[in-house]
N, C-alpha and C positions, 0 to 999 in steps of 0.2 A: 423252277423248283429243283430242289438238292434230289439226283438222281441215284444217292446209295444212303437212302433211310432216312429215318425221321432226321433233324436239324439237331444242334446240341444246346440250342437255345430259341423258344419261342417270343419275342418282343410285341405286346401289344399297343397300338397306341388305343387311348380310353374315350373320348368323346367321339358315338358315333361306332364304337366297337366294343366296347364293354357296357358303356353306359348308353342309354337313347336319348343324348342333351342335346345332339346339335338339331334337331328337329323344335325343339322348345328355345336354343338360345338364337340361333338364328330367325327367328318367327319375328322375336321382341327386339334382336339386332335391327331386321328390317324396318319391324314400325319407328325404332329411333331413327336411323338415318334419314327416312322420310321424310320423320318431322322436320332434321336439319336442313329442308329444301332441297334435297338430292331422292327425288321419288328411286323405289329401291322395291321390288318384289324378294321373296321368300327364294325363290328360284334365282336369284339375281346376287343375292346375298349368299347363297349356297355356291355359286358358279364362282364369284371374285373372291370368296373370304375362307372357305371351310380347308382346315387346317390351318392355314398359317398364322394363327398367335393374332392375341391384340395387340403387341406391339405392331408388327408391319403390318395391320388392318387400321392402327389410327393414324398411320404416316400414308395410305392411301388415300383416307379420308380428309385428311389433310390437304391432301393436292388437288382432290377433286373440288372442296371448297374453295380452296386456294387462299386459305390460311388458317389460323390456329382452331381447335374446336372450343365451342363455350365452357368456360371452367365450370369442373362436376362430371361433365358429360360422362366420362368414361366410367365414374363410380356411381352415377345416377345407373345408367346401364348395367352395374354389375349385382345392385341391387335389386333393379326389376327381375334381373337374369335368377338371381338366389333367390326369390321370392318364391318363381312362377318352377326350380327343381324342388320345392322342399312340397310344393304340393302335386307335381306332376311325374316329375323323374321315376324312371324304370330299368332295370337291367336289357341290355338290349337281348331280344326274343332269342332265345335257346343258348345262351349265352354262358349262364351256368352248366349245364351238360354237357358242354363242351367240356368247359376248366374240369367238372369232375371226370373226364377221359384223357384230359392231358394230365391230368394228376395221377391219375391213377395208374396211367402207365410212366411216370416218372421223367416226363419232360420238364427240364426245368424253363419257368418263364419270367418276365420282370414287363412292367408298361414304360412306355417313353411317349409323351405325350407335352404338346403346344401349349399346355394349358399350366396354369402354376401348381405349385405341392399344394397351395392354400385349396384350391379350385378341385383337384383329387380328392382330397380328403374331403371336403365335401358332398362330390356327386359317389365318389365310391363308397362311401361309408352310408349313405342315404341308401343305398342299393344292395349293401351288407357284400359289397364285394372287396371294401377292404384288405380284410384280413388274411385273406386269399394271396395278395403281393405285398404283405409286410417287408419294408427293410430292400422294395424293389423295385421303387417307383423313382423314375426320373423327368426334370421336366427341362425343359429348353432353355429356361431361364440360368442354369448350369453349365450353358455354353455358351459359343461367343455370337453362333449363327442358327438360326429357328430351320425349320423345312421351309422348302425343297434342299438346304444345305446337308449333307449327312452327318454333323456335329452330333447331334441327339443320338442316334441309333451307334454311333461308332461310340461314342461316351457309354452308353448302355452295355453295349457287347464287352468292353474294355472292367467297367465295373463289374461283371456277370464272368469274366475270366471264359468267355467265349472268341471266338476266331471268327468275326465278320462273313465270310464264305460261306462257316457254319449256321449262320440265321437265317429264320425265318420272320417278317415282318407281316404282320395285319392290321390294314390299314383301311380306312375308310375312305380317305382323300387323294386325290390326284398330287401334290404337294407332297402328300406321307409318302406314296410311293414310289415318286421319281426321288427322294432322298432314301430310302433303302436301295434305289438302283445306284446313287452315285457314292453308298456306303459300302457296296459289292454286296446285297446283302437279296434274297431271291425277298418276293414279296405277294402276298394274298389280298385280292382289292375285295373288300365288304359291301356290293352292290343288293341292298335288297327291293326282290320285283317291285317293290308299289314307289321306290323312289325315279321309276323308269330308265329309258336304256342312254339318256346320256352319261351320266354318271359310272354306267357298264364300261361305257368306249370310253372315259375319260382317263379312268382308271389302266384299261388296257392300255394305251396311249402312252401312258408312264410308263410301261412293262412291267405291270401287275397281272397277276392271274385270279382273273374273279370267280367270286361266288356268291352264292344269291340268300344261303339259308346256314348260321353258326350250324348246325348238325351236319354239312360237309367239313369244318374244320377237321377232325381228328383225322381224318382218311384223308381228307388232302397234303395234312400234318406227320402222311405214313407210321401214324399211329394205330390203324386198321388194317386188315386185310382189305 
């Protein structure tokens, strides 16, 4: 963590840290890949996939079959996927009273995020968290390399007219937070208790600094006393 004050820019990634979708889209990720012959748990799906984009998730899938997927697959999947946010999706727990303590003390923030503009604007706007990072929202498909690479986060800080050093990253995935470390950028891992303690050490592993509950953000954000 930046040891002389709050950061001069907070970077969120959004699936899984603003929003609660990767619990809902890995669920119905898992039951598809199943079906493909490749049995796959919820846990198993979360361990090889969370974070890194559907691109490098169907070129895994890919190799594990050991060749192309059924045509559709990926839009059959993205349909079940928007189906099962417009009736389930939630802002993830204290998430908003965070943003109204970063805001209010006038940190500025923007999201970067694995997922496309189309895919944002959907789960945020469903969660009325939008409006919040107008004009701020970046997605990987904007650069040339997804995470673990620091392409995203370094394009962010660049469009945000911040200084990499100066960031702070929140991140919910092992993948997000070893690309904030090799962005130079310090990084907060989003472990909550009920997802248990691999995900704690996985996160750490990457040289994230976790937390368990969004109401330690602003004080870990040295936005508090």
């Amino acid at each position: 963590m930046l040891s002389d004050g709050p950061p001069d820019l907070a970077i969120f990634d959004c699936d899984g840290v603003l929003v609660d979708s990767d619990r809902i889209a890995l669920r119905i990720q898992a039951e598809r890949i199943t079906a493909l012959g490749l049995p796959t748990t919820y846990e198993e799906c979360r361990r090889d996939f969370l974070g890194l984009g559907m691109p490098a998730t169907l070129r895994i899938l890919e190799e594990r079959l050991g060749g192309p997927l059924p045509v559709g697959w990926e839009e059959d999947l993205a349909a079940a996927v928007e189906e099962a946010f417009r009736r389930e999706l939630r802002p993830v727990a204290g998430v908003a009273a965070a943003l109204d303590a970063i805001e209010a003390a006038g940190l500025p923030t923007c999201v970067a995020s694995s997922g496309s503009q189309a895919k944002m604007a959907l789960t945020l706007g469903l969660t009325g968290l939008r409006e919040r990072f107008e004009g701020r929202i970046f997605s990987a498909a904007e650069v040339a390399r997804g995470k673990p690479a620091p392409d995203l986060f370094l394009h962010a800080a660049a469009r945000m007219a911040a200084a990499p050093e100066r960031c702070v990253v929140v991140e919910d995935s092992p993948a997000g937070a070893a690309a904030a470390a090799a962005a130079g950028m310090a990084a907060l891992g989003y472990a909550p208790e009920d997802d248990g303690v691999s995900l704690a050490a996985e996160l750490a592993g990457a040289g994230a600094h976790v937390f368990t509950s969004m109401d330690e953000l602003p004080a870990l954000l040295r936005l508090t006393a």
